[in-house]
N, C-alpha and C positions, 0 to 999 in steps of 0.2 A: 520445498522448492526454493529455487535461487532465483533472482531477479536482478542483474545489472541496473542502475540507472545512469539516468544520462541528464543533463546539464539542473544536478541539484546537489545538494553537500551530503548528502544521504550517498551513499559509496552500494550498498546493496540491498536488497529486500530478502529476507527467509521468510517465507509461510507454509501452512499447511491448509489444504480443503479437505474437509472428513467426504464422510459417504454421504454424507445429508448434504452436501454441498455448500456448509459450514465452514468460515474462515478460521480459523486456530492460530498458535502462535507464532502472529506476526514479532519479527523484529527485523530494528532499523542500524543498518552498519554503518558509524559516524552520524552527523547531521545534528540538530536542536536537541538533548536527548528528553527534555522535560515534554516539548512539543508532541516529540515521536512515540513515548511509552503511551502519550494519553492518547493520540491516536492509536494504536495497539490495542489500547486495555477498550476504545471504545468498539471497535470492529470485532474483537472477540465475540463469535459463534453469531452474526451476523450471515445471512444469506447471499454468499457471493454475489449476484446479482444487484442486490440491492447496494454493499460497499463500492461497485464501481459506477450506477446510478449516483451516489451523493459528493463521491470523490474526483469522478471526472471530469477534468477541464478547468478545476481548479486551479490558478496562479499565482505562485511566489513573485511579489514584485513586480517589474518588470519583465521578469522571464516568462515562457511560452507554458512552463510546466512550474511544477512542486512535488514536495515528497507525499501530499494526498493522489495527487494526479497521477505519480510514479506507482502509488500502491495499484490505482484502479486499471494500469497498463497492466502491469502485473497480471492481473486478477483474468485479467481479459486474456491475455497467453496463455494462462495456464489452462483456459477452458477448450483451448486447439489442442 
């Protein structure tokens, strides 16, 4: 799956969810990349639910979002 984001340096999201409802390999298009692998490498085979519980609402800065906040949007679309 593909994930547009919106007001972060992160340009896209790719993940995948298994059958277990297992997060799989996320990656980050542009953005911090040391930041973002370790986010990656931590959410792997994580229970969807649970990565958008710890990641949502999370904020870069001053801005309303981040690229954790962006993963758990993500996460949360892809279960519609």
């Amino acid at each position: 799956m593909e994930f547009q984001t919106k007001n972060v340096c992160t340009k896209s999201i790719h993940f995948e969810i298994d059958d277990d409802d297992r997060v799989r390999n996320v990656r980050f298009e542009k953005g911090c990349p040391g930041n973002l692998l370790g986010i990656a490498k931590l959410v792997e085979g994580m229970k969807r639910n649970e990565v958008i519980e710890r990641l949502q609402g999370i904020r870069c800065g001053n801005r309303s979002t981040s690229c954790p906040d962006q993963l758990a949007k993500a996460l949360l679309t892809a279960q519609k």
